[in-house]
C-alpha positions in Angstrom: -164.5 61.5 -38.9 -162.8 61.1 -35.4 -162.1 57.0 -36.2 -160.9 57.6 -39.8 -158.2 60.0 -38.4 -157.1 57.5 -35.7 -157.0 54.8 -38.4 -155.1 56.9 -40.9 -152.6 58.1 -38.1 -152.0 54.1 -37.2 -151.5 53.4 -40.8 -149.0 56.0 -41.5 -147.1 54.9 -37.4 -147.0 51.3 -39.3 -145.4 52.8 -43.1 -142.7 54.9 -40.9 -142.4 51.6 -39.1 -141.7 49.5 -42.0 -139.6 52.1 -44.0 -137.1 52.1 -40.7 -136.8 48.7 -40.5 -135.8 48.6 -44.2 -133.4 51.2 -43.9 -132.0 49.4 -40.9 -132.1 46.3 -42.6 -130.2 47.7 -45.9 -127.4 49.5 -43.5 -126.4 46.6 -41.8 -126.2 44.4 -45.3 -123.8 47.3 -46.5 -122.2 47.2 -43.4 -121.5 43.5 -43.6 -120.3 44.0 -47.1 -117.8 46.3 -46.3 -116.6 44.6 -43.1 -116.2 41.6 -45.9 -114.2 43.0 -48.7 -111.8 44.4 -45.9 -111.3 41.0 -43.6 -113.3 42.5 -40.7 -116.3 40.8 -39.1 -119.6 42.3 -39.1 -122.2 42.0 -36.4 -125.8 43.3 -35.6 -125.2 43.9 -32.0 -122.6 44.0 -29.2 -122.5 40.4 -28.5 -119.6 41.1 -25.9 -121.8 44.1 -24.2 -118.7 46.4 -23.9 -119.4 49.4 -26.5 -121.1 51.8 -23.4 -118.7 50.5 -20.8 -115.4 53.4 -21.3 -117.0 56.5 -19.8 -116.6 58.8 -23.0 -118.3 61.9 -22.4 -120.4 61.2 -25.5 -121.5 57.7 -24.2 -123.7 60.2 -21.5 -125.3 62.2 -23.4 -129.2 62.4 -24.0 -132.0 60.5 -22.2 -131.6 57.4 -23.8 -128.9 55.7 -25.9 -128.0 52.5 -28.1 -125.5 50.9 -30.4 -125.7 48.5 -33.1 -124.2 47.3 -36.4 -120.7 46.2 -35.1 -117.1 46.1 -37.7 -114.3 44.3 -34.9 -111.1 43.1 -36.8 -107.9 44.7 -37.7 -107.4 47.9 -39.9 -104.3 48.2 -40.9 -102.9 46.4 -38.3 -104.6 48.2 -35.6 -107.4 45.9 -33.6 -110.1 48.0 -33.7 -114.1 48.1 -32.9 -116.2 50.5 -35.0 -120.6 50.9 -34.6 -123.1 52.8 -34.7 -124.6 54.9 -31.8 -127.6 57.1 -31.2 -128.8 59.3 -28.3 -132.5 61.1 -28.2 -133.1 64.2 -26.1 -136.5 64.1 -25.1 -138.9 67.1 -24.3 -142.8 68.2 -23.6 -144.2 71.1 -24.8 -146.6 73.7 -23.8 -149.5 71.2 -24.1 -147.8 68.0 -22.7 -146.9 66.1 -25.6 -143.4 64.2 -25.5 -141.3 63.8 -28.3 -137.9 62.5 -28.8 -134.9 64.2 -30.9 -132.5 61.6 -32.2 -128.8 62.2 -32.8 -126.8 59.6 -35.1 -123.0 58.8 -35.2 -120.0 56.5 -36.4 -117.7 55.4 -33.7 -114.0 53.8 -33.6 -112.4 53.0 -31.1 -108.9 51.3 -29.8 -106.5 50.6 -27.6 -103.9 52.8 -26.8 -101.8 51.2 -24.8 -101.8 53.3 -22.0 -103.7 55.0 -19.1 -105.2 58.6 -20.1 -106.9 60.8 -18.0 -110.3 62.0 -19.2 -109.3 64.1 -22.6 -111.8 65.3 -25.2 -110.4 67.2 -28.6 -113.4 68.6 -30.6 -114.5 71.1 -33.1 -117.6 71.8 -31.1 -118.6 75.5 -29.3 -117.2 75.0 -26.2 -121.1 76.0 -25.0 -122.2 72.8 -26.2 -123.3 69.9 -23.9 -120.0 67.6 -24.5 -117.6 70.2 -23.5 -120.2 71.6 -20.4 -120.4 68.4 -18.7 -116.7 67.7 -18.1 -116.5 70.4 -15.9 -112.8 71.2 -17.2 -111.2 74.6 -18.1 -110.5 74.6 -21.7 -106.6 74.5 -22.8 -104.9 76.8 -24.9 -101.6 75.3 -26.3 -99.1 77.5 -28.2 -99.7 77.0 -31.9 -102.9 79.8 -32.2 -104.5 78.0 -35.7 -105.0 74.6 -33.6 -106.3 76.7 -30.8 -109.1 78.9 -33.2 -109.7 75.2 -35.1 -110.3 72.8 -31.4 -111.2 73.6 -28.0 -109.5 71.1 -25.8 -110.2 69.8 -22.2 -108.7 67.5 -20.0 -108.9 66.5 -16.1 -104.9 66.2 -16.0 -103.5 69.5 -17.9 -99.9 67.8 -18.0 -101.0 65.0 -19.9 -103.1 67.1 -22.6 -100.0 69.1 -23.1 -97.7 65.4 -23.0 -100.4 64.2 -26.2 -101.0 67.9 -27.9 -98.0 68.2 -28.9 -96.3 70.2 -32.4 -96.7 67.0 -34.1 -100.2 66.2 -33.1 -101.5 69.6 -33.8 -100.4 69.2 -37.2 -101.9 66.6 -37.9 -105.1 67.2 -36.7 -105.2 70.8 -38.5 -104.9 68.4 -41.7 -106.7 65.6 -41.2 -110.2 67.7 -41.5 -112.8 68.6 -39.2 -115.6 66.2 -39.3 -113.7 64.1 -36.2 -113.8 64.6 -32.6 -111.6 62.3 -30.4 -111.8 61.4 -26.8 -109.2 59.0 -24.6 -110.0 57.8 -21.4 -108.1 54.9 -19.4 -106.8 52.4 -21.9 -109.2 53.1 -25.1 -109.6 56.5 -27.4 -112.9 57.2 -29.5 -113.5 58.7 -32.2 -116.3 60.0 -33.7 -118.4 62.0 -36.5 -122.1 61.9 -37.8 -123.2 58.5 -38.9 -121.4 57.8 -42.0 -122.4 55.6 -45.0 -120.4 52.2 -45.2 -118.2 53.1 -47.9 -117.6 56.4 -46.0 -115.9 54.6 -42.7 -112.8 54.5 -44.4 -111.5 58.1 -43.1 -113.0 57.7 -39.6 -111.1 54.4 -39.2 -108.2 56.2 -40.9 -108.7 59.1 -38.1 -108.6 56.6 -35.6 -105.3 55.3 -37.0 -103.9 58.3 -37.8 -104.7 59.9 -34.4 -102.6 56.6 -32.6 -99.5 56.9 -35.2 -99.2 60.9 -33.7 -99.4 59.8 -30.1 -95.6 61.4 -28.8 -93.3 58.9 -26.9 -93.8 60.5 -23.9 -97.2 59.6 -23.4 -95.9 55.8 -23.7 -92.9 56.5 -21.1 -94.7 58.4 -18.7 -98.8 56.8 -18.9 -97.7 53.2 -20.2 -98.5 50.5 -18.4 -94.0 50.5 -17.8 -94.4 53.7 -16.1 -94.7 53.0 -12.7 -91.3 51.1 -13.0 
C-alpha cells in the first residue's frame, strides 16, 4: 500500500509537471505573437540580465524571484521593456513541512529621463508588505478622492509633491485601479497581476500614459540639465 502511494504521488508530481510546462510553453507562443503583430521582439529570457537590477520595492519581495517571457521594442514611440515576474513566500507548518506560495505579475517599464528618488503609487493597504518595507511616511496631497483611491510614499517628499500633481492625480483616478507604479533613478515600473497577452495592451498604455502626465518640473528640476 505504502509503494502504490509513493508511486501515485510521483505520477501526479510528473502530470503537474508536464501541464506547467505546457502552459508555459503556450504563454510564451502568445507572447511572441503579440510582440509580432505590434513590431516588438519577443524573448524567453533576459538575455541582457538587467530586469532585477532597478531596486523597485517589488523586485525584493518574497524568498525567491524570477522573470521571463521578454516584449523590448517601441510602443508608441516609447522604448519600452515589458515581462513576466514571480515571487514565492515560503513557510513550514506545525509539522515541518515547507511549501512555497507563488505570486504572478506583468511588468513595464521605461525610461524616464530623469533621476527620481525612491517613489511607489499603489492601491494597496498601506499594511501590506510593499508599502512596510520602504520605511516612508505615507503622503497626503490635497485632492481627498486621490488620497481615499492611493496611498503614496516617497524618500524625497518634495519630489512626490513635484510628480503628484493636479494633472497626475487625474489621471490616475481615470485610468483604473488594477496598476501600481514605482520610479526609481532613471526607470519607472509598472505593474498588475499577470495579464493574458492580448491584455498587455492597457498596462503598456499605463506605462505610457503615466510618462505623458509627468509635470515639467520634474524635467527642470530632476533632469539630467538640472545640475546646470
Amino acid at each position: 500500500m505504502g509503494t502504490l502511494v509513493v508511486v501515485l504521488v510521483f505520477v501526479a508530481v510528473v502530470v503537474l509537471a508536464v501541464v506547467q510546462w505546457q502552459l508555459r510553453q503556450k504563454r510564451g507562443e502568445e507572447l511572441l505573437a503579440f510582440a509580432f503583430q505590434f513590431g516588438l521582439e519577443y524573448s524567453r529570457t533576459d538575455i541582457r540580465g538587467e530586469a532585477l537590477v532597478a531596486p523597485f520595492a517589488l523586485f525584493e519581495k518574497g524568498d525567491g524571484r524570477g522573470v521571463e517571457n521578454f516584449i523590448t521594442g517601441a510602443w508608441q514611440g516609447l522604448p519600452v521593456t515589458e515581462f513576466d515576474y514571480w515571487y514565492y513566500d515560503e513557510s513550514t507548518d506545525s509539522e515541518g513541512h515547507r511549501s512555497k506560495t507563488y505570486h504572478y505579475f506583468s511588468c513595464a517599464e521605461a525610461a524616464i529621463g530623469a533621476f527620481c528618488p525612491h517613489l511607489v503609487v499603489g492601491r494597496e493597504d498601506p499594511g501590506t508588505w510593499l508599502a512596510g518595507h520602504m520605511g516612508f511616511h505615507d503622503i497626503e496631497f490635497e485632492l481627498e478622492e486621490f488620497n481615499r483611491a492611493f496611498w503614496v510614499k516617497c524618500e524625497d517628499r518634495k519630489f512626490a509633491n513635484d510628480m503628484i500633481d493636479q494633472r497626475m492625480m487625474n489621471w490616475m483616478l481615470r485610468v483604473g485601479s488594477d496598476w501600481s507604479f514605482e520610479g526609481c533613478g532613471s526607470e519607472v515600473l509598472v505593474y498588475s497581476r499577470r495579464r493574458k497577452p492580448f491584455e498587455l495592451i492597457p498596462l503598456l498604455g499605463a506605462l505610457k500614459g503615466f510618462l505623458d502626465h509627468v509635470p515639467r518640473v520634474v524635467y527642470e528640476l530632476y533632469g539630467p540639465d538640472a545640475a546646470r
